[in-house]
PyMOL Python script that loads the backbone (N, CA, C, O; Angstrom):
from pymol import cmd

cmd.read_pdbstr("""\
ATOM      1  N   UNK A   1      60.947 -58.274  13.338  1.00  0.00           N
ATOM      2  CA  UNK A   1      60.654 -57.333  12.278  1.00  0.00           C
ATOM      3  C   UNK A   1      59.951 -58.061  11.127  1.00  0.00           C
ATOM      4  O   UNK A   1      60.491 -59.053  10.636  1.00  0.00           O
ATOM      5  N   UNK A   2      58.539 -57.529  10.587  1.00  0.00           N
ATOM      6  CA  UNK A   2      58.253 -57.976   9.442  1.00  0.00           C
ATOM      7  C   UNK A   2      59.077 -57.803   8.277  1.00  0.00           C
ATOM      8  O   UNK A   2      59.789 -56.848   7.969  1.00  0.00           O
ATOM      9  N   UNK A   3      58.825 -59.056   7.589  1.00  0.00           N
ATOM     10  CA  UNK A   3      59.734 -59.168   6.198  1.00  0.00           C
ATOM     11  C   UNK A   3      59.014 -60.112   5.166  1.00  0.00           C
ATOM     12  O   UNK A   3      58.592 -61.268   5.191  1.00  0.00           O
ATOM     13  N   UNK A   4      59.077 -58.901   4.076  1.00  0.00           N
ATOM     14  CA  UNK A   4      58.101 -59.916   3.147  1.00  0.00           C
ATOM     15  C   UNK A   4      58.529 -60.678   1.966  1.00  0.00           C
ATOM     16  O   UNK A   4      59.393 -60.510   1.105  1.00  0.00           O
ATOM     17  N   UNK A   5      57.343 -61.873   2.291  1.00  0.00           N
ATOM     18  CA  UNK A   5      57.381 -63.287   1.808  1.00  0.00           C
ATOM     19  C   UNK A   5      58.152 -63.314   0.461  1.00  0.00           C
ATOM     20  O   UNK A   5      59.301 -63.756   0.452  1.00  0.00           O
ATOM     21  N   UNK A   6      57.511 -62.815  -0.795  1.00  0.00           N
ATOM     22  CA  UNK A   6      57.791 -62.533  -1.851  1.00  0.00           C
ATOM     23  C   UNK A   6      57.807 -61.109  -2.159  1.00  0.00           C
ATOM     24  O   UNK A   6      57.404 -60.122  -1.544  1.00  0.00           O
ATOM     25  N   UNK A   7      58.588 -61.334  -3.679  1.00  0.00           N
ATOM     26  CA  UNK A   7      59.450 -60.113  -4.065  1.00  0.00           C
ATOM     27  C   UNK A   7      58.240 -59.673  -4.806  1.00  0.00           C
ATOM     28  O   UNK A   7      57.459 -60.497  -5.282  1.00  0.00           O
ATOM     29  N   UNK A   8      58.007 -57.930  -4.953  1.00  0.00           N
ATOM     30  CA  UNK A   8      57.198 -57.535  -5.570  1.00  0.00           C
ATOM     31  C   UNK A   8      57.226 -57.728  -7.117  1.00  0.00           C
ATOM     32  O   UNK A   8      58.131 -58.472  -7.497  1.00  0.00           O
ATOM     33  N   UNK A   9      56.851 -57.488  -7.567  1.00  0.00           N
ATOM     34  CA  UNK A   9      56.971 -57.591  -9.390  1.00  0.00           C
ATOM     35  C   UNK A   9      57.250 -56.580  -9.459  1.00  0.00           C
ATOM     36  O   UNK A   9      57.177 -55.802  -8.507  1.00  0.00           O
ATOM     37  N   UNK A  10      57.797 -56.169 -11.002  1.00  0.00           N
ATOM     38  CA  UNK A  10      57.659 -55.039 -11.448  1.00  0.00           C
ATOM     39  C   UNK A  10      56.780 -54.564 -11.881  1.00  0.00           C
ATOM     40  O   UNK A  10      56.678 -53.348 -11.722  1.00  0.00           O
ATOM     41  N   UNK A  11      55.956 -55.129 -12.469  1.00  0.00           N
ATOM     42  CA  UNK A  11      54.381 -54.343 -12.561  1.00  0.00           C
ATOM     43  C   UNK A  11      53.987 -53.838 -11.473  1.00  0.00           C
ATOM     44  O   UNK A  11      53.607 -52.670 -11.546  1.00  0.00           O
ATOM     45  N   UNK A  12      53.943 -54.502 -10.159  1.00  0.00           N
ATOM     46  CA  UNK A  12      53.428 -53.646  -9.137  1.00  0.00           C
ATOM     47  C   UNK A  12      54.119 -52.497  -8.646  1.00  0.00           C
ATOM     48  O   UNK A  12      53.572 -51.536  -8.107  1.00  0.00           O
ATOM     49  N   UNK A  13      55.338 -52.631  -8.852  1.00  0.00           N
ATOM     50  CA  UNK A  13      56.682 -51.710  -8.589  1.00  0.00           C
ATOM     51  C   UNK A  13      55.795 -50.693  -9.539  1.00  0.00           C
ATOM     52  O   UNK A  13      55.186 -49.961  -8.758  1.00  0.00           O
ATOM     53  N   UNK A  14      55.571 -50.452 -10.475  1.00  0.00           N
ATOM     54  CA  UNK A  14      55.644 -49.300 -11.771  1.00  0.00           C
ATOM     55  C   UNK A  14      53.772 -48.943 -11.440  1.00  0.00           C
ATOM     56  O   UNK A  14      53.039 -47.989 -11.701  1.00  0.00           O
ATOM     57  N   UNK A  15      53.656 -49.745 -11.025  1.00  0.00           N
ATOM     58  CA  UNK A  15      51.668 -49.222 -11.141  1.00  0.00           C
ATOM     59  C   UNK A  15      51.802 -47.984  -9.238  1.00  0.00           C
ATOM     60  O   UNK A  15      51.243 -46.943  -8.894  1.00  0.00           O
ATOM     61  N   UNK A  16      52.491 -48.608  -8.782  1.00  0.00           N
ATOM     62  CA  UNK A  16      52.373 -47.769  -7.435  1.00  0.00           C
ATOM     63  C   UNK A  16      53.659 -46.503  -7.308  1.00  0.00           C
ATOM     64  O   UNK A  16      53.785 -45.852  -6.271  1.00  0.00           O
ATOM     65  N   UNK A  17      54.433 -46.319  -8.354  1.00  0.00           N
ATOM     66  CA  UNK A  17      55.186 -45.394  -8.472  1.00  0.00           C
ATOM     67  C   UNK A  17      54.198 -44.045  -9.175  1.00  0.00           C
ATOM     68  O   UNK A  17      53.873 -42.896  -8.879  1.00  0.00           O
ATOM     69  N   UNK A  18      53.938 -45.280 -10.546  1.00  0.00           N
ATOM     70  CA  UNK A  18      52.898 -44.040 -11.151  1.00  0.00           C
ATOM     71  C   UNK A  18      51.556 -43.501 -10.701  1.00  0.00           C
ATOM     72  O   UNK A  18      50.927 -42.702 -11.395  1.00  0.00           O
ATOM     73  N   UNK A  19      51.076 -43.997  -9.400  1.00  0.00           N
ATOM     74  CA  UNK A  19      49.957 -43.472  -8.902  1.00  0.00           C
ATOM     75  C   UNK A  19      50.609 -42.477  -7.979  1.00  0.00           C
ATOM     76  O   UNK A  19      50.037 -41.390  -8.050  1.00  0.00           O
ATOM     77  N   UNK A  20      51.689 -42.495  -7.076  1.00  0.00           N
ATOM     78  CA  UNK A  20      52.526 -41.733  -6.464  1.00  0.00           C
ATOM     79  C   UNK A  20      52.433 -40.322  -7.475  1.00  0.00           C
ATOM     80  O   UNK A  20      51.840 -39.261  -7.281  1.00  0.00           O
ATOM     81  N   UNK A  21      53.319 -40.806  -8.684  1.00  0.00           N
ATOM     82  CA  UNK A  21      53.730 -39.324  -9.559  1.00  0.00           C
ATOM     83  C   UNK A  21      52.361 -38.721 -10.171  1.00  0.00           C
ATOM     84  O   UNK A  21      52.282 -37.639 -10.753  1.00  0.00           O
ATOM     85  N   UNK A  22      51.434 -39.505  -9.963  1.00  0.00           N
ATOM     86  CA  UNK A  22      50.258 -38.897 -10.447  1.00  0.00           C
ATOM     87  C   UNK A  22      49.494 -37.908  -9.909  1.00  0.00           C
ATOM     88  O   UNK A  22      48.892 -36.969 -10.431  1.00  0.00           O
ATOM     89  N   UNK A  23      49.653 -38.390  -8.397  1.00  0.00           N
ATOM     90  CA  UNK A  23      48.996 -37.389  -7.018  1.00  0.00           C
ATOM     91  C   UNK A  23      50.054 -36.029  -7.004  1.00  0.00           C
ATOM     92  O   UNK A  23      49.660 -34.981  -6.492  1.00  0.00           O
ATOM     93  N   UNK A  24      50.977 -36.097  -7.410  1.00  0.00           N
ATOM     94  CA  UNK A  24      51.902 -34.997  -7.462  1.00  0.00           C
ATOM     95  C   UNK A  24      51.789 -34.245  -8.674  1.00  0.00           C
ATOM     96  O   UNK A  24      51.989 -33.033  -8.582  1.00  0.00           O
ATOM     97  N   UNK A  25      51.505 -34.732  -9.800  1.00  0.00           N
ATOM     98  CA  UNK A  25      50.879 -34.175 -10.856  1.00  0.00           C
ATOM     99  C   UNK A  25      49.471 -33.504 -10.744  1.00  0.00           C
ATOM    100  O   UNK A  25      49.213 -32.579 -11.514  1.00  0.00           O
ATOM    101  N   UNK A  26      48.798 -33.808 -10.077  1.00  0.00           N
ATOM    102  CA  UNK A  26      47.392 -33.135  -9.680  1.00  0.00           C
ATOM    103  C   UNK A  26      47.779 -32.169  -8.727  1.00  0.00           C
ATOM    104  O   UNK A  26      47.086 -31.187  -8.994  1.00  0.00           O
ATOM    105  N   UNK A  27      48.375 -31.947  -7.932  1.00  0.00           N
ATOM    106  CA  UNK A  27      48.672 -31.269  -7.009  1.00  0.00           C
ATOM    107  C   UNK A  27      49.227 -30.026  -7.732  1.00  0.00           C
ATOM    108  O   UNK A  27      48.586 -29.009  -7.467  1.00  0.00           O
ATOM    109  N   UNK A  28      50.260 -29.855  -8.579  1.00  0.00           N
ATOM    110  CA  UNK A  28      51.199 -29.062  -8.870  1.00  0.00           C
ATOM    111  C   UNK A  28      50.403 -28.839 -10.285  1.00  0.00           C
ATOM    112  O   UNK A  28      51.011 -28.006 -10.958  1.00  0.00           O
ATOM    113  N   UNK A  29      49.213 -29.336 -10.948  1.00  0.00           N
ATOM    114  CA  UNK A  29      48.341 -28.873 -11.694  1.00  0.00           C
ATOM    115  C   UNK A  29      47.389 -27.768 -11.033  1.00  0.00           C
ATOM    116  O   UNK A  29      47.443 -26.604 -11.430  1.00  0.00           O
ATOM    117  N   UNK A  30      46.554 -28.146 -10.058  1.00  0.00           N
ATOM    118  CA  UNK A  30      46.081 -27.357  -9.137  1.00  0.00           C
ATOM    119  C   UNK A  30      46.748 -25.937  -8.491  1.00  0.00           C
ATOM    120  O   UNK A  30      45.998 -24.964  -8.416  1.00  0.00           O
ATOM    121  N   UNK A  31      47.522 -25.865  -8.232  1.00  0.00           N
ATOM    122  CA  UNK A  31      48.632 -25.398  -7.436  1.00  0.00           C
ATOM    123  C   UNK A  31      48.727 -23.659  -9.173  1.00  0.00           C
ATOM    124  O   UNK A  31      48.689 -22.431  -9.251  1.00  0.00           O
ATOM    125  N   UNK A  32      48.841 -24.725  -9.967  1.00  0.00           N
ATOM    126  CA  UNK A  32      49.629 -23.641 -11.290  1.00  0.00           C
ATOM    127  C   UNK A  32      47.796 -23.298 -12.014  1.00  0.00           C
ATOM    128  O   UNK A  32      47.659 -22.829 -13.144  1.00  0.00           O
ATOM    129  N   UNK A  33      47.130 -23.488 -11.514  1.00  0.00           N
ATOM    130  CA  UNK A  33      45.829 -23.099 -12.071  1.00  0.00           C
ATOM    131  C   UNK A  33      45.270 -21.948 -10.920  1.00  0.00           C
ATOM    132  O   UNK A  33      44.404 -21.107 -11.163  1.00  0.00           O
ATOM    133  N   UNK A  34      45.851 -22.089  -9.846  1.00  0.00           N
ATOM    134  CA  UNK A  34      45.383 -21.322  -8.868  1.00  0.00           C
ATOM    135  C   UNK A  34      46.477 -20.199  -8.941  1.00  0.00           C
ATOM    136  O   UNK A  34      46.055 -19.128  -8.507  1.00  0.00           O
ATOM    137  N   UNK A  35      47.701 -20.175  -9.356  1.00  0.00           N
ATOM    138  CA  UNK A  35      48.182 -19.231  -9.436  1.00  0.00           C
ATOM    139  C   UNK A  35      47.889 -18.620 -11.163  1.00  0.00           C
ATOM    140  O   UNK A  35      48.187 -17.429 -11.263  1.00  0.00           O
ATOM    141  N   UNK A  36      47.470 -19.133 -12.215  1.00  0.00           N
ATOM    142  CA  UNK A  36      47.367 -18.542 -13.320  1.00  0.00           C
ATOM    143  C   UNK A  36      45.911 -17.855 -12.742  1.00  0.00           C
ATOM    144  O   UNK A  36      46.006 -16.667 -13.051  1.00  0.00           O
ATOM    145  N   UNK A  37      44.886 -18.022 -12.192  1.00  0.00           N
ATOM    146  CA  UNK A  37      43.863 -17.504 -12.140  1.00  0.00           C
ATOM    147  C   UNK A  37      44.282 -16.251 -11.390  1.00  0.00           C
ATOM    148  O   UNK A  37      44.206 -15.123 -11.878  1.00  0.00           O
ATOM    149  N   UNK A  38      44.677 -16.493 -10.319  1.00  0.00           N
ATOM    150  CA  UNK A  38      45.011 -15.194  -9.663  1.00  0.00           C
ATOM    151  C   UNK A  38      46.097 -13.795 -10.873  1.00  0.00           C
ATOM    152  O   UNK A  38      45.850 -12.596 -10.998  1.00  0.00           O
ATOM    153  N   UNK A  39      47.019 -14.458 -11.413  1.00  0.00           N
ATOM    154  CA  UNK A  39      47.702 -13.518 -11.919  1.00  0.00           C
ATOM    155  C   UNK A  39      47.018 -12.759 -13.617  1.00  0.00           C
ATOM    156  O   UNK A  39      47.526 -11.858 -14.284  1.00  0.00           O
ATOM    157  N   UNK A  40      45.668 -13.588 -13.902  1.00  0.00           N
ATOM    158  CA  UNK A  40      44.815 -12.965 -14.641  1.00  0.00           C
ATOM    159  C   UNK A  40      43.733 -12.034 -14.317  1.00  0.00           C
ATOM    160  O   UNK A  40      43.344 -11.090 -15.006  1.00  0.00           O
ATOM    161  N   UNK A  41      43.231 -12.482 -13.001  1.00  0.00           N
ATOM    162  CA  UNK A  41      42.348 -11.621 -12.255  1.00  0.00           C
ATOM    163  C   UNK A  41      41.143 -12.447 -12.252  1.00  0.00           C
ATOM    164  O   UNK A  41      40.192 -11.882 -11.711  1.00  0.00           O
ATOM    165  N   UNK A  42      40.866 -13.802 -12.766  1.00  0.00           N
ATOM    166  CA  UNK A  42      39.747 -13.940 -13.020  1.00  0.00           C
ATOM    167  C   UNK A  42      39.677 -15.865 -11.911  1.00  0.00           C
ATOM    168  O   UNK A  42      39.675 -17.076 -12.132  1.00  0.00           O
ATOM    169  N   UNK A  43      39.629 -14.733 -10.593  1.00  0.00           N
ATOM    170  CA  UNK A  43      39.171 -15.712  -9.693  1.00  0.00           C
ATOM    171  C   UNK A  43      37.929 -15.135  -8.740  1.00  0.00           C
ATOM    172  O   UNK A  43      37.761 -13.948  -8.461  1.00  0.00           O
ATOM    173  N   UNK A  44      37.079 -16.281  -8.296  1.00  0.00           N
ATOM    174  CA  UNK A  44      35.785 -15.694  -8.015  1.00  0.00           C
ATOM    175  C   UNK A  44      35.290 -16.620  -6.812  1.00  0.00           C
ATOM    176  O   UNK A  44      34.191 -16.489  -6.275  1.00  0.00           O
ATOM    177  N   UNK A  45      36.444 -17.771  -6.385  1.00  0.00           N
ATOM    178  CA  UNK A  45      35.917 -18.861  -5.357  1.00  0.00           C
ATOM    179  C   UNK A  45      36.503 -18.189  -4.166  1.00  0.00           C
ATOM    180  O   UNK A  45      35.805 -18.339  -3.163  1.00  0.00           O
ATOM    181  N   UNK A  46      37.842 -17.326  -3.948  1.00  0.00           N
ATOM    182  CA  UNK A  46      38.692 -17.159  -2.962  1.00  0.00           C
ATOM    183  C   UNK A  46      38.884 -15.612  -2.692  1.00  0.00           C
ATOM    184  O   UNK A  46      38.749 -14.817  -3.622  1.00  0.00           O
ATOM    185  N   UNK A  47      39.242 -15.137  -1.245  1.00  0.00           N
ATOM    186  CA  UNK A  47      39.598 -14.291  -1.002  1.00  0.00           C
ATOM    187  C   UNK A  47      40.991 -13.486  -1.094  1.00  0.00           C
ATOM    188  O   UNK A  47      41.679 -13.596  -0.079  1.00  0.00           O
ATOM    189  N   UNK A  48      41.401 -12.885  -1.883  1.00  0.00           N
ATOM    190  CA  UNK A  48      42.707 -12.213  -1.809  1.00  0.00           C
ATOM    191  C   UNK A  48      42.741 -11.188  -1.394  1.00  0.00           C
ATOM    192  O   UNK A  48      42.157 -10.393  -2.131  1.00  0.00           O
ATOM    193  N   UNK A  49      43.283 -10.622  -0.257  1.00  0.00           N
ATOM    194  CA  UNK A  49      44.124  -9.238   0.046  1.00  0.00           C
ATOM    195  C   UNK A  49      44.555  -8.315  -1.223  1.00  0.00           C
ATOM    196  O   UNK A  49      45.302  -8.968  -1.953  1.00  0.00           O
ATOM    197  N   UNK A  50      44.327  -7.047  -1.698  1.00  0.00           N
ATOM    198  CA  UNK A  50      44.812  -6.369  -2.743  1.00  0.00           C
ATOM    199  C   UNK A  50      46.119  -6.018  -2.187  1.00  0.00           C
ATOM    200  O   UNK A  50      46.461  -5.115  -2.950  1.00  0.00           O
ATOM    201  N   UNK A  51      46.625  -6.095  -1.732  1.00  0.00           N
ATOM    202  CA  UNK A  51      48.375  -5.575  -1.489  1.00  0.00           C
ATOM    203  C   UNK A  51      48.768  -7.133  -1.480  1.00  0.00           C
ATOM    204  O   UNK A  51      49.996  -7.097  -1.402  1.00  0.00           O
ATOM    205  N   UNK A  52      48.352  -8.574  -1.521  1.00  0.00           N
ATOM    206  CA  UNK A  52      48.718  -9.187  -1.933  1.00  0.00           C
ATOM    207  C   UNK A  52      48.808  -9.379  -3.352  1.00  0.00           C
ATOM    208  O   UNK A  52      49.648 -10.189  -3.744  1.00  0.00           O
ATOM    209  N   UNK A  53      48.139  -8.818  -4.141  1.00  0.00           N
ATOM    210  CA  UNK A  53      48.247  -9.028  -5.490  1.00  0.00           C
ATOM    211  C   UNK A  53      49.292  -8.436  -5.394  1.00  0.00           C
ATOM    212  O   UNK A  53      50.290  -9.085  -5.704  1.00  0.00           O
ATOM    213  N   UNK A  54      49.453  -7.252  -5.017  1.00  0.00           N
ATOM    214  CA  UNK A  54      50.412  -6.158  -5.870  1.00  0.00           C
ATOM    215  C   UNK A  54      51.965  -7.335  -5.994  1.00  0.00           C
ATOM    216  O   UNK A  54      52.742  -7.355  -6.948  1.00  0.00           O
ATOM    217  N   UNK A  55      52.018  -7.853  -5.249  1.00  0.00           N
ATOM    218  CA  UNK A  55      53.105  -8.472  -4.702  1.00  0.00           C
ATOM    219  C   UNK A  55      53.303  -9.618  -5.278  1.00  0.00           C
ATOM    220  O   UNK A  55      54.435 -10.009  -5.565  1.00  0.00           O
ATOM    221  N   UNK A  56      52.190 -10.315  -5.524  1.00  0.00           N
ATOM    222  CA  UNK A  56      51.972 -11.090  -6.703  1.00  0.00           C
ATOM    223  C   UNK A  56      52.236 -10.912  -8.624  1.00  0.00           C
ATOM    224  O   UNK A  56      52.884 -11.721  -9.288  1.00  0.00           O
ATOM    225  N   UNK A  57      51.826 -10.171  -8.957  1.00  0.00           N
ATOM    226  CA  UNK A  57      52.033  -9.316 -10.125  1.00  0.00           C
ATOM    227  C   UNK A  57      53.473  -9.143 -10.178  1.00  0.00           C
ATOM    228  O   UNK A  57      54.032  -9.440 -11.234  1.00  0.00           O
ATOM    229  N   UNK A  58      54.368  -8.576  -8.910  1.00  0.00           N
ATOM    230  CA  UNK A  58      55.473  -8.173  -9.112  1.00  0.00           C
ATOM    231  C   UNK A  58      56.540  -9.507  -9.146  1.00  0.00           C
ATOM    232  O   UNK A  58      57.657  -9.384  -9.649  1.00  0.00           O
ATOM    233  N   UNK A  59      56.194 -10.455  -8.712  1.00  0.00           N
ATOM    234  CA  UNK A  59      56.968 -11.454  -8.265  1.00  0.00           C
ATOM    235  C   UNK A  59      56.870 -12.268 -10.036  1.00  0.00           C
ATOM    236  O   UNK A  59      57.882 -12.706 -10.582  1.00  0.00           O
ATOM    237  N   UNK A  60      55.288 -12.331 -10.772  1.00  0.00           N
ATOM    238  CA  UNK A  60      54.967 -13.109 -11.949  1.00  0.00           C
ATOM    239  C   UNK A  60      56.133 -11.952 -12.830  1.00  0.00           C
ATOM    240  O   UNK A  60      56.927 -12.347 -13.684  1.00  0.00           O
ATOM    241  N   UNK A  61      55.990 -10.388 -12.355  1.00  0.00           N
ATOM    242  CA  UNK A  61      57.240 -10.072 -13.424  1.00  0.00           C
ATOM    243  C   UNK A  61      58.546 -10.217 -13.652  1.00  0.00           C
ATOM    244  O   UNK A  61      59.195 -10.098 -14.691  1.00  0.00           O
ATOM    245  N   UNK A  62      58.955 -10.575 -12.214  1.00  0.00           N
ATOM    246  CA  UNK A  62      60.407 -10.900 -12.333  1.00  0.00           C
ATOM    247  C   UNK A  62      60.515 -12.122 -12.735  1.00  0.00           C
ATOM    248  O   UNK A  62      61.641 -12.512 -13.045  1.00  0.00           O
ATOM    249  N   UNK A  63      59.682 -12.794 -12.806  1.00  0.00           N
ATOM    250  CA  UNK A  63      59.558 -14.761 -13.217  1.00  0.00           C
ATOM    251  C   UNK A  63      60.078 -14.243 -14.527  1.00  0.00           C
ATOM    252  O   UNK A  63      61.239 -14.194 -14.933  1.00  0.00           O
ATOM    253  N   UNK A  64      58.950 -13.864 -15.100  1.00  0.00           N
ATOM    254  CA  UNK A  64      58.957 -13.090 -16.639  1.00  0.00           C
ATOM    255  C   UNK A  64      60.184 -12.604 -17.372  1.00  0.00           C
ATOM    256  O   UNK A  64      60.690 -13.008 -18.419  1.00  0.00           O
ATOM    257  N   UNK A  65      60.516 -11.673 -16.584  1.00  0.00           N
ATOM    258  CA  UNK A  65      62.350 -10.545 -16.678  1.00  0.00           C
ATOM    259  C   UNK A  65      63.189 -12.095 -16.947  1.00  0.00           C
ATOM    260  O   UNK A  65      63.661 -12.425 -18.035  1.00  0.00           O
ATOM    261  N   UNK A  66      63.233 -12.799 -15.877  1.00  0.00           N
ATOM    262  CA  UNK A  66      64.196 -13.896 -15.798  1.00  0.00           C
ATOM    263  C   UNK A  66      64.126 -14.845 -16.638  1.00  0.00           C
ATOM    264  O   UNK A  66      65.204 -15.333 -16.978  1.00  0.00           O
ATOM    265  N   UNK A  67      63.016 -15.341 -17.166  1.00  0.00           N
ATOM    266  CA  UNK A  67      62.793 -16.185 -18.647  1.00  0.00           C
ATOM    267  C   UNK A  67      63.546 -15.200 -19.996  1.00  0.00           C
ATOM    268  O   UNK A  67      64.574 -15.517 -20.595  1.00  0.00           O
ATOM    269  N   UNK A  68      63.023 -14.425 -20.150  1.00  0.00           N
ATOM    270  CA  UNK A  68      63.153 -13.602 -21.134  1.00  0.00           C
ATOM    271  C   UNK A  68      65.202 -13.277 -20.950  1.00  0.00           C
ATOM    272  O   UNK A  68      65.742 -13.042 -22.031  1.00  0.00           O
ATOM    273  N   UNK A  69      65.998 -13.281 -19.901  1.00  0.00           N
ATOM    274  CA  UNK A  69      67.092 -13.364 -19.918  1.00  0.00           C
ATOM    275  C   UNK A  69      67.717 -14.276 -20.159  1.00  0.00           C
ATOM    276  O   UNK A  69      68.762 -14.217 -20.807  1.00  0.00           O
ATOM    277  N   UNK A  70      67.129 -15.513 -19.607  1.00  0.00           N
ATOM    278  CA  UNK A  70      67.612 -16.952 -20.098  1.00  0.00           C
ATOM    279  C   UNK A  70      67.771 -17.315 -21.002  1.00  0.00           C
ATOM    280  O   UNK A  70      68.734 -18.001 -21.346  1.00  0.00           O
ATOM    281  N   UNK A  71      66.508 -16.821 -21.920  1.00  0.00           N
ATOM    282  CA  UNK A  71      66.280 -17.392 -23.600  1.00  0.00           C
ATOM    283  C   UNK A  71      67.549 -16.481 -24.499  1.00  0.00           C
ATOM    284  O   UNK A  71      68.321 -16.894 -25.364  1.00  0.00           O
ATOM    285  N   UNK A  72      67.458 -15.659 -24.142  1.00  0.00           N
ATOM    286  CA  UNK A  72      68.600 -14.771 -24.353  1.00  0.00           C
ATOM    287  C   UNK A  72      70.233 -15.154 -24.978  1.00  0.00           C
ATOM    288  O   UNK A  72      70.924 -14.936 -25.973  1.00  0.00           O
ATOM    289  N   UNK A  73      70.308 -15.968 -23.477  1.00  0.00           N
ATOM    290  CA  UNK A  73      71.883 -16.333 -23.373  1.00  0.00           C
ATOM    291  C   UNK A  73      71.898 -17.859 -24.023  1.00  0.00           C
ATOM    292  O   UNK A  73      72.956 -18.481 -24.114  1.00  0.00           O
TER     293      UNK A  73
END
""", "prot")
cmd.dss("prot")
cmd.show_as("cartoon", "prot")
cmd.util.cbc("prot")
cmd.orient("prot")
């Protein structure tokens, strides 16, 4: 079994964690831009189904209902 020579640093430890959390940060940026576009209406690259919106819309309102209860309590 390979086993390596020397111990990593911590600089390298922290530079390859944060490129990790970074690709996940782009992702889940992407991800929340593609759903804010859709739930404004103002997307123009992609195809959506209209009975998928509906379903969409309804799902951003209960997000909505459920914030608005939280802040609440």
């Amino acid at each position: 079994m390979a086993v390596p020579k020397k111990r990593t640093s911590a600089s390298k430890k922290r530079i390859r964690k944060n490129s990790w959390k970074a690709k996940g940060y782009g992702t889940a940026l992407k991800a929340f831009s593609l759903g804010k576009s859709l739930s404004t209406g103002n997307y123009k690259s992609f195809f959506v189904p209209k009975n998928s919106l509906k379903v969409l819309k309804r799902i951003i309102k209960n997000f909505n209902n459920l914030n608005r209860l939280e802040s609440k309590n």
